[in-house]
VONUFI-958330 format. One line per 8 residues: number of its first residue (from 1); for each residue x, y, z of C-alpha. Coordinates in steps of 0.05 Angstrom, whole numbers, m for minus. Layout:
<pts>
NUM = X:Y:Z ~ ...
</pts>
This chain:
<pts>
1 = m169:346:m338 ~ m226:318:m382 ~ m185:240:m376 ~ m195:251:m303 ~ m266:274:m303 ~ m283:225:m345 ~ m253:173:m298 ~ m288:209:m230
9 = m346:207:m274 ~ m345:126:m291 ~ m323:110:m213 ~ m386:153:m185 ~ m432:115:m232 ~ m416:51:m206 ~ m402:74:m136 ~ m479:99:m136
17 = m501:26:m155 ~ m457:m10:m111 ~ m453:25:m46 ~ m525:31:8 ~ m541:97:20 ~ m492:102:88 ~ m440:69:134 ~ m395:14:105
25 = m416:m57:73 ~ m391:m121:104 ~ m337:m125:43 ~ m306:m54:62 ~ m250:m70:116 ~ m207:m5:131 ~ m148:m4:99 ~ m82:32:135
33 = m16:38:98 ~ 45:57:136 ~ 103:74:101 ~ 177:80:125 ~ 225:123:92 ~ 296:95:82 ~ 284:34:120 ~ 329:m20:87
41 = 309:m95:94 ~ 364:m112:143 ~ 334:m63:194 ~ 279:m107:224 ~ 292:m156:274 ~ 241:m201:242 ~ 285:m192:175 ~ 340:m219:216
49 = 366:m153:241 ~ 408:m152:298 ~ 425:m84:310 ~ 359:m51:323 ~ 299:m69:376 ~ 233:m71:337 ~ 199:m106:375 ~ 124:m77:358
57 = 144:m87:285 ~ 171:m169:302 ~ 98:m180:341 ~ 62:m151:276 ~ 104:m203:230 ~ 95:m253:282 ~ 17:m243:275 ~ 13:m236:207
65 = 47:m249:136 ~ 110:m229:120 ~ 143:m226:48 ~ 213:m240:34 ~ 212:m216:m40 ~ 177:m146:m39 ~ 207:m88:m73 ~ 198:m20:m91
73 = 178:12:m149 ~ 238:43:m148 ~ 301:60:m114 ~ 287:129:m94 ~ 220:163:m58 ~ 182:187:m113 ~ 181:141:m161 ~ 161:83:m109
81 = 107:129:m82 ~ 77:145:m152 ~ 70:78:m164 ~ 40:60:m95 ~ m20:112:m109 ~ m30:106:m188 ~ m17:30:m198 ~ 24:46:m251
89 = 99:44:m265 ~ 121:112:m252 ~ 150:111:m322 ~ 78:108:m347 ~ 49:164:m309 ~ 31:219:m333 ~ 77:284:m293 ~ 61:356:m301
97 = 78:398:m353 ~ 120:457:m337 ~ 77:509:m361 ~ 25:481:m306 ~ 86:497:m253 ~ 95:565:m219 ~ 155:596:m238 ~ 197:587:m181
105 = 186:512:m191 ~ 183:510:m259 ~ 266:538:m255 ~ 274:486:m195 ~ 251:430:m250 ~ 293:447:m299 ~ 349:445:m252 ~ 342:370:m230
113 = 297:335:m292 ~ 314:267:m267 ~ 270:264:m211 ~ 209:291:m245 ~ 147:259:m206 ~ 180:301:m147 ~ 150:367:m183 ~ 85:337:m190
121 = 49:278:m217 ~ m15:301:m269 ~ m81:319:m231 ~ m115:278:m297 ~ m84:211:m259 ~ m128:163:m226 ~ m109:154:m153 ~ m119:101:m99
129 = m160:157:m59 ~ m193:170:m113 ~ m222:101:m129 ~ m230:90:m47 ~ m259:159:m38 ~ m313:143:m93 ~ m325:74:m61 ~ m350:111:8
137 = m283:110:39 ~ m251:166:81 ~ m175:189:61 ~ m115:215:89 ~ m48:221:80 ~ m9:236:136 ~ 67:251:130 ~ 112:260:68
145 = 83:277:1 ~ 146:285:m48 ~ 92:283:m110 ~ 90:359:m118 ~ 116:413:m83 ~ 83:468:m115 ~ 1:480:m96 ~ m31:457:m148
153 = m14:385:m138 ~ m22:386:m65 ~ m49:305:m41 ~ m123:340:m27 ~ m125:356:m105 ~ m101:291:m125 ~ m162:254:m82 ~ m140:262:m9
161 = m199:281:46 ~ m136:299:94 ~ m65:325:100 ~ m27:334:155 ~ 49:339:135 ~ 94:359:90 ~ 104:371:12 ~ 180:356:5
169 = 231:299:6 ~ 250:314:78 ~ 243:370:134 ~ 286:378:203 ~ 249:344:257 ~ 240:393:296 ~ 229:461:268 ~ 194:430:208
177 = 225:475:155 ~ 247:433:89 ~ 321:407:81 ~ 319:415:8 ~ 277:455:m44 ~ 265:520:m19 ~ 276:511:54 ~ 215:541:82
185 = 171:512:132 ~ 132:458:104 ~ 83:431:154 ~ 23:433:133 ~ m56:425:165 ~ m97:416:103 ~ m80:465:47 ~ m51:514:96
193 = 19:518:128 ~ 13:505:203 ~ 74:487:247 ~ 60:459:313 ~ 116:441:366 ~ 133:371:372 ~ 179:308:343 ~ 163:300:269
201 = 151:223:282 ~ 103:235:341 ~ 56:287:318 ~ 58:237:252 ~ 27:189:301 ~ m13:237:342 ~ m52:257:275 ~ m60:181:257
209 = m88:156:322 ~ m139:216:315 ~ m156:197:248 ~ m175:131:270 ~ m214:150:325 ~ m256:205:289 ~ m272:151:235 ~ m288:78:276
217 = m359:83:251 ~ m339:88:167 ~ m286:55:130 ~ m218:89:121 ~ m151:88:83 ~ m98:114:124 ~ m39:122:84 ~ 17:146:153
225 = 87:163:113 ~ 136:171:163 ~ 200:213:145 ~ 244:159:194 ~ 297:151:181 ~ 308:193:120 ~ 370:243:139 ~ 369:291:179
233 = 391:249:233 ~ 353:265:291 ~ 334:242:352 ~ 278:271:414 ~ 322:303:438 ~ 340:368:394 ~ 403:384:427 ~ 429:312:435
241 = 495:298:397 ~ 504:226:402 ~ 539:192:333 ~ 498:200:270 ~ 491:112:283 ~ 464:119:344 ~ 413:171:330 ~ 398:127:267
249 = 383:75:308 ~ 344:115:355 ~ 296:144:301 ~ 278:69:280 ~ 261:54:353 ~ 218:112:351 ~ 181:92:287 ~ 172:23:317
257 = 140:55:374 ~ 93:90:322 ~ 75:24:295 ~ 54:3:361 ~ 5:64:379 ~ m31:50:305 ~ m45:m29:324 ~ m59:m10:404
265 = m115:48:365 ~ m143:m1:320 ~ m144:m51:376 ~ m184:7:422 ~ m230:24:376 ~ m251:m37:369 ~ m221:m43:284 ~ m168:m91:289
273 = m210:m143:264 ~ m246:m101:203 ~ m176:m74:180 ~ m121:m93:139 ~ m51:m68:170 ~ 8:m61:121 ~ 88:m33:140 ~ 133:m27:87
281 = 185:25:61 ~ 188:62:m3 ~ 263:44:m17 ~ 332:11:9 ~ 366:43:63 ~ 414:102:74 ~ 448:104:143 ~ 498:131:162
289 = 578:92:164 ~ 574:32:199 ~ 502:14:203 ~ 477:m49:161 ~ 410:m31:143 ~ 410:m66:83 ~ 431:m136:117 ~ 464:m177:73
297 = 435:m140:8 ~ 493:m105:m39 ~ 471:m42:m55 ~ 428:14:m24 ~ 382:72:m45 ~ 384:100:m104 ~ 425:29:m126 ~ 395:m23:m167
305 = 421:m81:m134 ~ 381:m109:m91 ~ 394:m66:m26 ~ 362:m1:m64 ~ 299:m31:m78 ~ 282:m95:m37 ~ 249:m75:29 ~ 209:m109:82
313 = 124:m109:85 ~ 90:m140:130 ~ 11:m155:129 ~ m39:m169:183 ~ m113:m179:177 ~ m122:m220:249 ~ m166:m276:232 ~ m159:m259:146
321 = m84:m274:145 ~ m43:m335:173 ~ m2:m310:236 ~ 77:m313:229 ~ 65:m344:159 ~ 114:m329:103 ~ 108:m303:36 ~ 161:m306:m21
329 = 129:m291:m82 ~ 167:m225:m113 ~ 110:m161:m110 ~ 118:m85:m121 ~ 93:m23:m82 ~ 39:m21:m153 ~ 5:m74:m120 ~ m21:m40:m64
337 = m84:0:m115 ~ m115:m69:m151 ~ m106:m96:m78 ~ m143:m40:m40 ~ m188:m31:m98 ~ m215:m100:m94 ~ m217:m106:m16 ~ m262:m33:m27
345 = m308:m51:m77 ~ m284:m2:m121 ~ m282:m12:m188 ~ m224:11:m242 ~ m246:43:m299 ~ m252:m10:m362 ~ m190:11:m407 ~ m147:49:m353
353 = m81:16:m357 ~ m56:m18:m286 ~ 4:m48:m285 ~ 6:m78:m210 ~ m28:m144:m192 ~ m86:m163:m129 ~ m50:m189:m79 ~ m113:m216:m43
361 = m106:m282:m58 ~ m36:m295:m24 ~ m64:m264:37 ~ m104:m302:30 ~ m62:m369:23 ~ m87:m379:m43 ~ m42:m408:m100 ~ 16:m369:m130
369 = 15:m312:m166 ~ 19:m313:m249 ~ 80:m304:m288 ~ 100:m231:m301 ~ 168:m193:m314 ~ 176:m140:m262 ~ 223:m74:m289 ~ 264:m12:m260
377 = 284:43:m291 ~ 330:98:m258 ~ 358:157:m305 ~ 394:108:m357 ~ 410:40:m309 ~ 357:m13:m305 ~ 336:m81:m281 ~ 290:m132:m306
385 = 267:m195:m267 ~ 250:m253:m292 ~ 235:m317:m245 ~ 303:m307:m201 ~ 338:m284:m249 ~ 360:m213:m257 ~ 392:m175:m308 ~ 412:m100:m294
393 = 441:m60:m345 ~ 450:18:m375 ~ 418:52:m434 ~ 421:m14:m480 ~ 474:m52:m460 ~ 467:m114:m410 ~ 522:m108:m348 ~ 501:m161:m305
401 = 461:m226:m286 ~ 449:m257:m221 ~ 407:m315:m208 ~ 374:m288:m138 ~ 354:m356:m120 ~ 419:m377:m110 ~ 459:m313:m101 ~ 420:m255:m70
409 = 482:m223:m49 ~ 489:m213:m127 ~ 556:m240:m121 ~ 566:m273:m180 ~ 562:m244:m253 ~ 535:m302:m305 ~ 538:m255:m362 ~ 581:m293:m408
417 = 554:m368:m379 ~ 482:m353:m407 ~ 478:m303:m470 ~ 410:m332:m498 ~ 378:m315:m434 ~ 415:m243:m430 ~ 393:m228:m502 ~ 322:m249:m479
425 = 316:m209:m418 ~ 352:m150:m454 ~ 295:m153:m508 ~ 244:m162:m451 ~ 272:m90:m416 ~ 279:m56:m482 ~ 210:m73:m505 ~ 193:m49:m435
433 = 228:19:m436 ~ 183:33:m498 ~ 118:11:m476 ~ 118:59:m420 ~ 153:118:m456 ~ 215:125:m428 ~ 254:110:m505
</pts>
């Protein structure tokens, strides 16, 4: 807890000299994040899907920037959504210890190790609220949580003004009560358990559209986490019993109706032109038989092929962002906090380690991004990237290389046609692996 105070300590100080004594400076756009859950990169018509109508999410692309080579953190929810909100690889962050857990979580843990930032990530971390908070900002999180079931890590500890939503990976859409974990109701007003009647996805959007409107006269980050169209498969309709496909495809068409009601409130309270819009999902997609929602991608969540990890975001700033341009420089969901932080004002504590990158400048149409090595890590199977080329592999042995550029089905292995560049990119991961403490 000291790190943390510390770091609330060093962000107040300069928040104190930077920021006039009320409302927002001309620098301080709002900022509103919505995230999909399970929505793979072939699901979007404007990511050449076929099968689904989006056509709220195609108008957003079509007025703004869309990238080709964005992926998640990682190929599950939590790992992708630590890294979204520290800036971190979810590797490096720091996750709670279990004598901080209460026991009924702490035996839940112990059960299911490998999915550790779902039992809570460290109260001592910095968080994007945080840093926006300090910088004058209003926060909420509305939707899915997944970093901490128990209390003590609820979002509102970890920098959060609001919650409406829930703690766990899923819940039915309907009755609200959680799929997996304890299965209790988990709907949530605050830091109290509140169920109200209604379609998961549009009370989601009801409390978003409210949150704008109570805040048009300060700047906000909206972070809007659907649970479409993580399983359960469900549709409006409670009692409907079309194919698990159809209602699949349903629950997208709903969540691109979402997106709509957040552009038509920014556009009625007058923000669309003081706020920076981003859509993106926190990992590949899982549908059900005989939907594509990966496209052409192999793989799908919880894979490290491209399908599990490589998702669509699009960006719009009207007037800030070139409409129906293109972006394919390769980014990750720990881009988002340097990005947000800059557009804010707020400034990162000299020393804190951040592993993601501003991504102002391409919005911007500025020149391309420098150099890095991007890494995944999933219980012992990895990927590194490196230009187009990828190499995936498990504990410390190299399986496979792709070059991504030329094959992004991943195809074709070149394993044997280029061992100086495995043995390079196998050091790179290794090297990796132990910088961030996962050795």
């Amino acid at each position: 807890m000291c790190r943390r105070l510390l770091h609330h300590l060093a962000i107040l100080l300069l928040a104190a000299i930077a920021l006039p004594a009320s409302g927002r400076t001309p620098q301080q756009p709002n900022i509103v994040l919505i995230m999909a859950d399970d929505l793979g990169y072939g699901s979007l018509g404007s990511y050449g899907g076929r099968e689904i109508k989006t056509p709220h999410l195609d108008r957003l692309a079509a007025g703004g920037m869309r990238f080709t080579d964005f992926h998640s953190n990682g190929a599950m929810c939590s790992p992708t959504r630590a890294a979204l909100l520290t800036g971190r690889y979810p590797q490096r962050c720091a996750w709670v210890p279990d004598e901080e857990l209460s026991p009924v979580f702490r035996d839940q843990r112990k059960a299911n190790m490998k999915q550790r930032w779902a039992w809570g990530v460290a109260t001592e971390e910095l968080t994007l609220p945080d840093l926006l908070g300090q910088a004058g900002y209003r926060t909420a999180l509305i939707g899915k949580w997944h970093l901490g079931y128990d209390i003590a890590f609820h979002p509102m500890r970890h920098g959060f003004d609001e919650f409406r939503g829930f703690l766990g990976g899923s819940v039915d859409y309907h009755t609200h009560v959680a799929n997996y974990g304890l299965k209790q109701l988990d709907w949530w007003k605050g830091k109290a358990i509140e169920n109200e009647t209604g379609y998961t996805t549009d009370l989601l959007t009801r409390y978003a559209t409210e949150f704008i409107a109570r805040n048009k006269q300060r700047p906000f980050f909206l972070y809007l986490t659907h649970a479409a169209p993580h399983d359960p498969w469900q549709g409006r309709e409670s009692r409907d019993k079309k194919p698990a496909a159809e209602t699949y495809k349903e629950m997208i068409r709903i969540l691109d109706e979402s997106v709509g009601k957040i552009i038509d409130a920014l556009h009625e309270n007058g923000l669309e032109n003081n706020s920076l819009l981003i859509f993106t999902s926190d990992n590949g997609g899982a549908p059900p038989e005989g939907v594509a929602a990966n496209g052409r991608l192999k793989g799908r969540k919880g894979s490290l092929f491209e399908g599990g990890h490589r998702v669509p975001m699009i960006a719009s700033w009207p007037g800030v962002l070139a409409a129906g341009s293109m972006n394919h420089e390769t980014v990750m969901s720990m881009d988002f906090l340097p990005t947000f932080a800059a557009l804010a004002g707020a400034k990162i504590p000299e020393g804190h380690v951040i592993d993601g990158i501003d991504l102002m400048p391409l919005f911007k149409g500025g020149p391309k991004l420098r150099e890095r090595n991007l890494h995944w890590l999933f219980g012992d199977s990895w990927a590194v990237r490196k230009r187009p080329w990828k190499l995936m592999g498990n504990a410390k042995r190299a399986t496979r290389l792709v070059n991504l550029e030329n094959d992004l089905e991943e195809t074709t292995n070149l394993l044997e046609q280029e061992p100086e560049r495995v043995a390079e990119m196998l050091d790179l991961q290794l090297r990796w692996i132990k910088s961030v403490g996962s050795e």
